[in-house]
LOPAFI-555035 format. One line per field, with one value per residue: residue number from 1; chain; z, y, x of N, C-alpha, C in turn. Coordinates in Angstrom, 1 decimal, padded with zeros to 4 digits. Layout:
nr <- NUM	... $
kette <- A	... $
n_z <- Z	... $
n_y <- Y	... $
n_x <- X	... $
ca_z <- Z	... $
ca_y <- Y	... $
ca_x <- X	... $
c_z <- Z	... $
c_y <- Y	... $
c_x <- X	... $
This chain:
nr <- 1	2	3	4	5	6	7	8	9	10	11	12	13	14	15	16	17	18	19	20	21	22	23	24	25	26	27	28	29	30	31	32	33	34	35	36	37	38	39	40	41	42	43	44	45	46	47	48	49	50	51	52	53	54	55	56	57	58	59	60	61	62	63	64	65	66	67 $
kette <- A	A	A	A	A	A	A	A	A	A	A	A	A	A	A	A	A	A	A	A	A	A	A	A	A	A	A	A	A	A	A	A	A	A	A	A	A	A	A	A	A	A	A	A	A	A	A	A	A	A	A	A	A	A	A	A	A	A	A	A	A	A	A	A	A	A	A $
n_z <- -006.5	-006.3	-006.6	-005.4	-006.6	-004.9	-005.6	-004.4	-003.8	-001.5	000.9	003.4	003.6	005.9	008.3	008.8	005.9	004.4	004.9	004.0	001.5	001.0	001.8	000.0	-002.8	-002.4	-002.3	-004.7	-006.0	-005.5	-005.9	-008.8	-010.0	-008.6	-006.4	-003.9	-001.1	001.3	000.0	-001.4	-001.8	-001.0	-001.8	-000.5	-002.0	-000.9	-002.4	-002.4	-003.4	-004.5	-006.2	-007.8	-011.2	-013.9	-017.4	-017.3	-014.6	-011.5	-009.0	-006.9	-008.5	-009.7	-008.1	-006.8	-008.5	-009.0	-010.8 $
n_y <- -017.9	-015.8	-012.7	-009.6	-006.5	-004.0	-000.7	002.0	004.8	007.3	007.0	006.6	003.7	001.3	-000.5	-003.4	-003.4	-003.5	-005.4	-007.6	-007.2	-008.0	-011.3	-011.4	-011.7	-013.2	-015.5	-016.0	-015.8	-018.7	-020.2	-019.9	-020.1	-022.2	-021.9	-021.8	-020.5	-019.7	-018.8	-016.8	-013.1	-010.2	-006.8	-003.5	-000.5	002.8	005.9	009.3	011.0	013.7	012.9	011.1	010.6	011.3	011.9	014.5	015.7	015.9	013.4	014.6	017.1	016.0	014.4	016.9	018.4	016.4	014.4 $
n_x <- 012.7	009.8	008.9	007.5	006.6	004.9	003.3	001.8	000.2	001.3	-001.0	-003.0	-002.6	-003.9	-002.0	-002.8	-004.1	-002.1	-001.2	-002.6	-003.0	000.0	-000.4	-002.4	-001.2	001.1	-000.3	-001.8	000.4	001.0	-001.4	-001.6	000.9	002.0	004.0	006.1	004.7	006.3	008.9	008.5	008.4	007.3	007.3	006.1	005.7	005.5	004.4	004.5	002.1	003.4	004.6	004.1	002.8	000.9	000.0	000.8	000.3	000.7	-000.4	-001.3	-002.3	-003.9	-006.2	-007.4	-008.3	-010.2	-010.2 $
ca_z <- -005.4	-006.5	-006.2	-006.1	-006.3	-005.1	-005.3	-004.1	-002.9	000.4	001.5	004.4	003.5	007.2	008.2	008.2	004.6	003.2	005.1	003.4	000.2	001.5	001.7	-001.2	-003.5	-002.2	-002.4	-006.1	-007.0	-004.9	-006.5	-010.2	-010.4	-007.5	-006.1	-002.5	-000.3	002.2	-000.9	-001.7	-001.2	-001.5	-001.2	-001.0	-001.6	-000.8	-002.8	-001.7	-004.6	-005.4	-006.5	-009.2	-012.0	-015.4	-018.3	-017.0	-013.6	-010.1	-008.0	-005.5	-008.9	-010.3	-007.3	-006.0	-009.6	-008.9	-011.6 $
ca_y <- -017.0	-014.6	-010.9	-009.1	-005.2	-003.3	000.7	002.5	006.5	007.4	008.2	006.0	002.4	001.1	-001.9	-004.2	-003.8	-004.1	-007.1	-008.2	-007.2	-009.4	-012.2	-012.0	-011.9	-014.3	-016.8	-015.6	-016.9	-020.1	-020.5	-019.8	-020.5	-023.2	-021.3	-021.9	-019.1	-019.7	-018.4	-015.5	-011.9	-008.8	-005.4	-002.6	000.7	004.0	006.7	010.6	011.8	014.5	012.3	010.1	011.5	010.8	012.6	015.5	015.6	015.1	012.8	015.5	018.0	015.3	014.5	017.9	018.6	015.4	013.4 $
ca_x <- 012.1	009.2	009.5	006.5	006.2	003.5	003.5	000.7	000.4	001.2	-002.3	-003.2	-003.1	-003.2	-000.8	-003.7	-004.5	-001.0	-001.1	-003.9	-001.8	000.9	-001.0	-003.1	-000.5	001.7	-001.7	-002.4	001.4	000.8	-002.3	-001.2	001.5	002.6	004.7	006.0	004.8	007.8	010.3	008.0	008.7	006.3	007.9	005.3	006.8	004.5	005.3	004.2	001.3	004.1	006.1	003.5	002.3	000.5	-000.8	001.4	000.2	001.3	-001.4	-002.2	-003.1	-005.3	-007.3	-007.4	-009.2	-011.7	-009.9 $
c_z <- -006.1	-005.8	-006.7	-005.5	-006.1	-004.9	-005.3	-003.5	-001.7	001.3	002.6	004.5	005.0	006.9	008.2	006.6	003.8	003.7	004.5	001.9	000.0	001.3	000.7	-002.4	-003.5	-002.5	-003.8	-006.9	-006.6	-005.6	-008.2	-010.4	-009.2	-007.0	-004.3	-002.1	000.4	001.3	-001.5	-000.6	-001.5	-000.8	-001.7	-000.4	-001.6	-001.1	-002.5	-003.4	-005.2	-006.3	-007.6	-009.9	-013.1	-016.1	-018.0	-015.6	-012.6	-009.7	-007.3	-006.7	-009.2	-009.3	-006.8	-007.2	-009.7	-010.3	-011.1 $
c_y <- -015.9	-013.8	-010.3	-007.6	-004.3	-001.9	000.9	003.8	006.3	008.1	007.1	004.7	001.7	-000.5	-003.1	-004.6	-003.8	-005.5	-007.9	-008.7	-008.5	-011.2	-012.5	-012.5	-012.7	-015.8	-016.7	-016.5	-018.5	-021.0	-020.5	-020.3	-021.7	-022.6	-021.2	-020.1	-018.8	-019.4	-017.2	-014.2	-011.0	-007.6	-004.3	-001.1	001.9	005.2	008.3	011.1	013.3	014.6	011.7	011.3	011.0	011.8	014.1	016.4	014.9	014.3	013.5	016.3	017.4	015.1	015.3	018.2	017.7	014.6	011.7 $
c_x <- 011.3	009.6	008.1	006.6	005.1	003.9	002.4	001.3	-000.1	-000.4	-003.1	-003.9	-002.8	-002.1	-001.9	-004.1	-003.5	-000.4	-002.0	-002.9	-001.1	000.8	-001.3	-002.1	000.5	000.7	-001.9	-000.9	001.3	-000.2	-002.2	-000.4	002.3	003.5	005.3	005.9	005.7	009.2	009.5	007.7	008.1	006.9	006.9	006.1	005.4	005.1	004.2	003.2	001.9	004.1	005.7	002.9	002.0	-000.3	-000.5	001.1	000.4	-000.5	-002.4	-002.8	-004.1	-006.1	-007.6	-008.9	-010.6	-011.2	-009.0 $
């Protein structure tokens, strides 16, 4: 059974396009790797631009800055 993780910041992915998500990536293991889509799972977690951070900043400082 695949397991697929997606994280993305909480900033207004609607329910249409994580269904899109959903889809694609279920079709991408089906497609690659044969994979029945009826045993694959996509968990998309949305996490708050506090909360991520790289290169020693939060999400919200770096795009606030235009980075």
């Amino acid at each position: 059974m695949p397991y697929v993780n997606i994280r993305i910041t909480r900033e207004g992915a609607t329910a249409a396009q994580k269904a899109q998500l959903i889809r694609g990536a279920t079709q991408l293991l089906a497609d690659v790797l044969g994979k029945d889509p009826r045993s694959t799972v996509v968990v998309i977690d949305e996490i708050d631009p506090d909360n991520w951070g790289f290169a020693g900043e939060t999400t919200t400082e770096r795009r606030k800055a235009g980075r």
